[in-house]
N, C-alpha and C positions, 0 to 999 in steps of 0.2 A: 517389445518396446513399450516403456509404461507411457510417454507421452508422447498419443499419435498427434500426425499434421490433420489439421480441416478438410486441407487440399492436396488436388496431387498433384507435385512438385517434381516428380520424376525428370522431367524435361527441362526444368530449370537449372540453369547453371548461374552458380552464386559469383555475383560480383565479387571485386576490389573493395567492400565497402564496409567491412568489419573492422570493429577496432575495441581498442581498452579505453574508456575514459581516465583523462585524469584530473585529480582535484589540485586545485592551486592555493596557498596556502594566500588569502589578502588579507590587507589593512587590518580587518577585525577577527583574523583569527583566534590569538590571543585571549581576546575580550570573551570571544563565543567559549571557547575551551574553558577559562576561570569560570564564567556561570553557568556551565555544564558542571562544572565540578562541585560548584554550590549546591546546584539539584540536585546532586550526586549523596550532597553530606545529608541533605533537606529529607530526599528520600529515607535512606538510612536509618535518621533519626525517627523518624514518625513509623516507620515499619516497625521500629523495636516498641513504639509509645503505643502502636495499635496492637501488637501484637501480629500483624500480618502475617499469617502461614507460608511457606515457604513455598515452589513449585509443585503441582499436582498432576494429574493425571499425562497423559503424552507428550507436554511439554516439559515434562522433569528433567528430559535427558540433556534439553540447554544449558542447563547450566556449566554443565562441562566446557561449549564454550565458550560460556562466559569470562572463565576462570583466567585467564592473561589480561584479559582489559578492565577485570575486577581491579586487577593487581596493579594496574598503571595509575587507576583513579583513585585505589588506595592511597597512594604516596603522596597524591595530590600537584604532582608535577605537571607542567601545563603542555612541556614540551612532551613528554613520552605520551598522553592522550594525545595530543596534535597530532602526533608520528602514526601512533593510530586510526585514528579519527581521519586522516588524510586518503586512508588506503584500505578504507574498512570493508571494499566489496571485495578485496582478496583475500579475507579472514573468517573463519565460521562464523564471526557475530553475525552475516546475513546470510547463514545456510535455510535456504526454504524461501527468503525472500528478495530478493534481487536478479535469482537465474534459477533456469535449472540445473545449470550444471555450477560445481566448483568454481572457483579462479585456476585453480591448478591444474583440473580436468582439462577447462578451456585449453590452458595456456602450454601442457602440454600434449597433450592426445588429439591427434588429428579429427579423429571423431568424433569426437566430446565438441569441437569446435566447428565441426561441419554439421553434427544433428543442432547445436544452440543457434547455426545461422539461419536453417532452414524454419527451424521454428517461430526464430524470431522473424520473416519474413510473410510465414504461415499467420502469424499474430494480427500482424499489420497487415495483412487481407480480409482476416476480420474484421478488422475495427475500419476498414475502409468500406466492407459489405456493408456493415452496423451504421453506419453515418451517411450512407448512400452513394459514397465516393468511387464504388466500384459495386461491380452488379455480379449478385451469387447465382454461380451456376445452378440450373434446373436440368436433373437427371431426368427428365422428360424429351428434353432436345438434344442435341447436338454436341457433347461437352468439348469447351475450348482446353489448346494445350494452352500451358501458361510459361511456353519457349521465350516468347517476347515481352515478360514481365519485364518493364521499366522500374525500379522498387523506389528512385527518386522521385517518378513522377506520378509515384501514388502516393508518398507522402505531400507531397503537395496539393495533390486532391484532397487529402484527409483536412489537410491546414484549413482550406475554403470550406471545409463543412463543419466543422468544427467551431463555436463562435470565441473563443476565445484563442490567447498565445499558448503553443505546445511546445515551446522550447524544452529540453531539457534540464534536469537540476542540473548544478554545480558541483554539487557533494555528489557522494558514490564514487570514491576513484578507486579502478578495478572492476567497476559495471562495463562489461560487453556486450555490445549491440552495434546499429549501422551507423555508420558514420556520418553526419549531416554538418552543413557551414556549419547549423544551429549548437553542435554538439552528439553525442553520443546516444543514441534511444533502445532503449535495453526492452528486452519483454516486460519489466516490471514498468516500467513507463505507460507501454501500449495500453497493458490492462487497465491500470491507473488512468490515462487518456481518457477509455471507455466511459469508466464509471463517473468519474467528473462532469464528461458531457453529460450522461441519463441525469445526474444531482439538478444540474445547472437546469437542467429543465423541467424537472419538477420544484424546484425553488422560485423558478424566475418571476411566475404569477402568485408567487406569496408574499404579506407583506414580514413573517418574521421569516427568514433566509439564514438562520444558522445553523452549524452541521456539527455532529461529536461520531469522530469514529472510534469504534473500538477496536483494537488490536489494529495498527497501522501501520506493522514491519516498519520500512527504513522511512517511514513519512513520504513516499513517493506521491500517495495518492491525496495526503493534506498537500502536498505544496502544489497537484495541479488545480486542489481547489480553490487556493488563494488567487488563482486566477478567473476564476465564475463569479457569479452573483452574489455568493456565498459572503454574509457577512461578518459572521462568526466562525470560527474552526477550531476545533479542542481534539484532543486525541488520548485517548488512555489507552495503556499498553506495563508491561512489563517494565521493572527500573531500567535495566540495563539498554535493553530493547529502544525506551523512554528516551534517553541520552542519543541514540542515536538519529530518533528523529527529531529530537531540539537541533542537532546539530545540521539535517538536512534543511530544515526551516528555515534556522539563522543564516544558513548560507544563501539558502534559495529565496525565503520572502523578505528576508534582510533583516538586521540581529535586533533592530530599532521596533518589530511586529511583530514578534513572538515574543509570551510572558513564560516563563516558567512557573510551575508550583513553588511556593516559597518564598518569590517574589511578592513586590508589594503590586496588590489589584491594579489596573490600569484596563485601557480601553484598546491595547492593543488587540489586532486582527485574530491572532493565533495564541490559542492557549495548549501548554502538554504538559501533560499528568500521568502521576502512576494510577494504576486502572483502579483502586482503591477510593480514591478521591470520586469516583462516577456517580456512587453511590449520596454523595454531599451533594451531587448537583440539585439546582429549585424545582421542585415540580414544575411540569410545563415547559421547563427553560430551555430547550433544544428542539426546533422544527422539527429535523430531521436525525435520527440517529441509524448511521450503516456500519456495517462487517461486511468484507469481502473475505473471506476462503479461509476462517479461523474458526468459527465458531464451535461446530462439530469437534475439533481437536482441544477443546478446552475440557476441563475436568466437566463430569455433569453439571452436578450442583451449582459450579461456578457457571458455567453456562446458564444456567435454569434463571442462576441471581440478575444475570445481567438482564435478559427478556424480562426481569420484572423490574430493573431500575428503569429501562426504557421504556416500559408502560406506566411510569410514574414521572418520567422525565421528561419523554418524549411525545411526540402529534405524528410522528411520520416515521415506519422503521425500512429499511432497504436492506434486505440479505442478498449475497451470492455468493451460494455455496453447496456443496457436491453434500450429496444423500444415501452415499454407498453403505454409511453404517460399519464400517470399518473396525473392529474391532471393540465395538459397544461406543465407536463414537454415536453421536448427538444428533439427531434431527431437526434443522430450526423450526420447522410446521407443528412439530410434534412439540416444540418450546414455547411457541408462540398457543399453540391450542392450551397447552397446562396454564398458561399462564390468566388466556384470557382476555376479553377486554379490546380483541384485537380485529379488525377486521378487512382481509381482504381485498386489496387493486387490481392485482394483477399476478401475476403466476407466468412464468414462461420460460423456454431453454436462456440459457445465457450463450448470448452471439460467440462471446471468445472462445470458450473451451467447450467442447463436448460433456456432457456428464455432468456440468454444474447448474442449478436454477436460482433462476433471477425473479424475486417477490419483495412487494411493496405493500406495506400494511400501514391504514390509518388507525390510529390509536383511541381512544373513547377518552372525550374529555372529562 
């Protein structure tokens, strides 16, 4: 089984409480979609002007699928990206980052839908441990069954420890997760929950409070940070990839707070960029810079580039992410040492998944 539970769940019998989100097409869809499509051309052009290299190391094999919603945005019709764009956690554009499993898997394999409930339940045990919402068992005492898991009335624990609102996005339709008044809360939310609370508290006693993440799949975890202290939010990521969280943002922080690249400058809350553009940022000009569970899977070099735009750009870096080495992936300690300059917070397991570490490095002014 490649991904174990935390806890054992054996005794647990899974509610009524799973479901598909779905996305509802309002007022400003339209408007979101045309300037997704502008970014779209915006991108394009300046990747041929810079020359931009194409996909590299382990992530080359996306682009395969990319290759259908290339072709929607090609055409520049608003409605066939909308059609998409609507129903995008049923589609590979979020293979790796929305679930672990398929849409299809879910949706038909009783399995596939029974281990994503468990896990996703598994998650949110975490992140209720991690916030203090619930108490980790010690293999020292007595271990409890978790027969009488209430799973609603630990999110409601979570909500109280938590200083901010956890609703869920809007966008993501086809993300599976439990079902709440609130909406639909998938594992990629959970994790996202996670890291937002740790930002929000290392920000809160700063007085700059901006954040740039890199690589930030479907923007799950910029839209819970537009709910923190955070007063800046930038995202660089892949074109395509790109498009999709402009479009979680516009839905989620509202289309009036996010700027796109190509746009003209403004003071809106949220900026997203193709990860090309990182490297333009002003020295200094980003408190904080974090990657959750990318970095390693980026080409070397492109990896090596980034640990050094963010010791040029950056005061504050936050990794989390798995060390296993994998195939000549990347070590971030071992990125952060070549680079330099870096030093040292803290070091520790990462609460959610087993196998992954959670470090915090202040940057040398």
């Amino acid at each position: 089984m490649r991904y174990r539970l935390s806890h054992d769940l054996a005794s647990y019998k899974l509610p009524r409480a799973f479901a598909f989100r779905s996305d509802n097409p309002g007022e400003d869809q339209d408007a979101i979609v045309q300037r997704l499509l502008d970014y779209y051309v915006y991108m394009k052009a300046e990747a041929e002007r810079l020359k931009v290299p194409g996909l590299a190391g382990i992530w080359s094999h996306f682009s395969g699928h990319f290759k259908a919603f290339e072709q929607a945005l090609e055409s520049g019709k608003v409605d066939l990206v909308s059609e998409a764009l609507l129903k995008v956690c049923t589609t590979p554009l979020v293979s790796g980052f929305a679930s672990y499993h398929q849409y299809e898997a879910i949706l038909r394999d009783p399995r596939a839908r029974m281990f994503e409930s468990y896990l996703t339940v598994d998650r949110m045990l975490s992140l209720a441990e991690a916030v203090g919402a619930a108490a980790p068992q010690c293999p020292f005492q007595i271990l409890k069954s978790y027969h009488d898991l209430d799973i609603g009335a630990l999110i409601t624990n979570v909500k109280k420890r938590i200083p901010f609102d956890i609703d869920p996005p809007k966008a993501g339709g086809g993300t599976f997760g439990i079902r709440t008044v609130d909406g639909v809360i998938s594992i990629s939310d959970i994790l996202a929950m996670y890291v937002a609370d740790r930002i929000h508290g290392i920000l809160q006693r700063r007085e700059d409070k901006s954040v740039c993440e890199i690589g930030g799949g479907t923007g799950t975890l910029a839209y819970y940070l537009t709910k923190t202290c955070a007063s800046k939010i930038s995202v660089g990521d892949l074109p395509i990839v790109s498009i999709i969280q402009g479009y979680y943002l516009m839905k989620g922080a509202g289309i009036d707070n996010v700027r796109l690249s190509g746009e003209p400058h403004s003071d809106r809350r949220v900026h997203v960029m193709p990860y090309w553009e990182l490297s333009s940022l002003p020295s200094k000009s980003v408190s904080l810079f974090v990657n959750v569970d990318s970095m390693p899977e980026i080409d070397l070099d492109i990896a090596q580039s980034y640990i050094n735009t963010i010791k040029r750009v950056g005061q504050l870096f936050l990794s989390v992410n798995q060390e296993a080495e994998y195939a000549g992936q990347s070590v971030v300690r071992n990125l952060v040492e070549n680079a330099g300059g870096y030093q040292k917070i803290h070091r520790f397991p990462y609460w959610m998944i087993a196998g992954y570490c959670e470090e915090l490095f202040e940057i040398a002014s």
